[in-house]
N, C-alpha and C positions, 0 to 999 in steps of 0.2 A: 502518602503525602498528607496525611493527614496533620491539622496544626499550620500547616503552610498557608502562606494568604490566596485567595482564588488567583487563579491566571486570565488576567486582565490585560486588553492591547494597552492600556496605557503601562500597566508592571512590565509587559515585555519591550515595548519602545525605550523604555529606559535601563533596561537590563545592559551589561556589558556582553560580549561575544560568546563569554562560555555560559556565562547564566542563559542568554538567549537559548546557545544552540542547544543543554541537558533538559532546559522549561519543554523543548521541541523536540525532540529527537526521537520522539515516539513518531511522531507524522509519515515519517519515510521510513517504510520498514529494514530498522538496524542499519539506515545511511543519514547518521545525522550530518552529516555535510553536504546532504542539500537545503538542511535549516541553516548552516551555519554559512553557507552561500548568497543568502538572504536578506543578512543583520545587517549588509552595509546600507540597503533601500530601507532603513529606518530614518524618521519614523514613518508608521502602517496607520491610513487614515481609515482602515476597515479590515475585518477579518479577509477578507473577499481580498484588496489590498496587501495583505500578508500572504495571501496562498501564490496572487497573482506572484509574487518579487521570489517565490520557493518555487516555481515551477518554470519560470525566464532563468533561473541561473539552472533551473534542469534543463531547459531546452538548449541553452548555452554551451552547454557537458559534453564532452566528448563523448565519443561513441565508445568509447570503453568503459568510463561512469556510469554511464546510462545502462549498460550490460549488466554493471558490477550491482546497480541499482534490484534490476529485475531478477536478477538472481541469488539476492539476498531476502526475497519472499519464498513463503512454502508452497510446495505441492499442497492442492486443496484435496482435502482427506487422507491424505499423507500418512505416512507412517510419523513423522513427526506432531502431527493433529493427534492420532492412535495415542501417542507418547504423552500426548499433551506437552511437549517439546516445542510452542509456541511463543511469542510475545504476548504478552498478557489481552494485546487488541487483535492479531489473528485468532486466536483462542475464542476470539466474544462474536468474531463474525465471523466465522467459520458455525461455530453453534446457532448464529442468528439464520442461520440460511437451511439449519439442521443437518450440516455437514458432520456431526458429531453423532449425529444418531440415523445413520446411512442403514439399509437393509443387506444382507449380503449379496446379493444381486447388484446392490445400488452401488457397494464397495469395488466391486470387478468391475463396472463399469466406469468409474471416476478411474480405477487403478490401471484399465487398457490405455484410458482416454491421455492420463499423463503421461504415462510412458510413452505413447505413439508424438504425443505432443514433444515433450522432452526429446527423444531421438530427431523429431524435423526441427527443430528449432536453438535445441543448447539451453532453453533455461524454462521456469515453467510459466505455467498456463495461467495466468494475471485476469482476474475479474474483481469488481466492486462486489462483494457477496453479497454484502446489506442491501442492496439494491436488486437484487436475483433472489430463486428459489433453485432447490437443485433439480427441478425440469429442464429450468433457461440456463442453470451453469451448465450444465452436459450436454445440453442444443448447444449454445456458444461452443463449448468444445469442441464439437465435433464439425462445426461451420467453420472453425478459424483456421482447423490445420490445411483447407485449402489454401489461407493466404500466402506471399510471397514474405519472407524475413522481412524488410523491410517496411513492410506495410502491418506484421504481428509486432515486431518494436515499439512502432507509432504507437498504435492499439494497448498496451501494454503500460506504455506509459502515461494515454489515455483514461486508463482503467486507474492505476497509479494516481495520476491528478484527481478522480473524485476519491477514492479510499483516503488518502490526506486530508483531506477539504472534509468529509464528512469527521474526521479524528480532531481533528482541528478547532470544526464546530462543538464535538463533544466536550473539548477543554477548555475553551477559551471563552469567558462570558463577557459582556459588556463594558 
C-alpha cells in the first residue's frame, strides 16, 4: 500500500461502503462483513468508537456468522502456519508469540491440543497470540476444552474482539 495516503478515522468516516469495508477487512480475519456491518454508525468519534460499532453488529450476527467468523481463522501452528498459508496479520502474530519457531515437542503438542479442540467444538481454538507466549497459548488450550460450546463461542469471540482492536490500532493513525 505503499504511496496510499495513511488510514486516518477521518479518511475512513468519509470513505463510501466499499472503500470503508477493502481500508478494513483485514480486521476480522477474511470476514470483511463485519467491517462492512459497521459503516452505517459512521461517523467514528474514536478508534475505540470504530471497533465498538464492528463488534455490536458482530454481536448482532447470527449464530451462523459468528460460526462462519471463527472458523475462518487458522489453527495456530497449523499446517497452514507450516505453509505459511496465512494472512499476512496471522503470519506476524503467530511469529510474535514464536509460533513459528515451535520445537518438535512443542509442535505434537499444539498439533494433539487442536485436534482434541477441533473434534469438541467444530472450529479452532481462537486466542489473541500478541498478548500470550506459547506456555499460556497451550495452558489456555488445554483449560478451554473443559468449557461448554456456548460459553468457548463467547470466549472466541472475546479473543476475536482484542485480535481486531489490536490490527486496527496497528493501521489506523490519528
Amino acid at each position: 500500500m505503499s504511496g496510499a495516503p495513511p488510514l486516518t478515522l477521518a479518511r475512513l468516516n468519509s470513505m463510501n461502503r466499499t472503500g470503508f469495508t477493502t481500508a478494513l477487512g483485514f480486521a476480522f480475519e477474511l470476514s470483511p462483513w463485519v467491517v462492512e456491518r459497521a459503516w452505517d454508525a459512521r461517523p467514528f468519534a474514536s478508534l475505540d468508537a470504530l471497533h465498538a460499532a464492528m463488534m455490536a453488529g458482530l454481536e448482532r450476527s447470527s449464530t451462523a456468522d459468528k460460526l462462519a467468523l471463527i472458523r475462518a481463522h487458522p489453527e495456530l501452528a497449523g499446517k497452514a502456519a507450516i505453509a505459511r498459508d496465512l494472512t499476512a496479520e496471522s503470519n506476524a502474530e503467530q511469529a510474535s508469540a514464536g509460533l513459528d519457531r515451535l520445537t518438535a515437542e512443542e509442535f505434537e503438542r499444539f498439533h494433539a491440543l487442536n485436534a482434541a479442540y477441533g473434534a469438541r467444538f467444530g472450529f479452532p481454538f481462537i486466542i489473541c497470540v500478541r498478548l500470550n507466549d506459547k506456555a499460556s497459548i497451550l495452558a489456555a488450550m488445554q483449560a478451554r476444552l473443559a468449557h461448554d460450546e456456548p460459553s468457548e463461542i463467547a470466549e472466541a469471540l472475546r479473543q476475536i474482539g482484542l485480535i481486531s482492536q489490536l490490527r486496527l490500532q496497528d493501521a489506523v493513525t490519528a
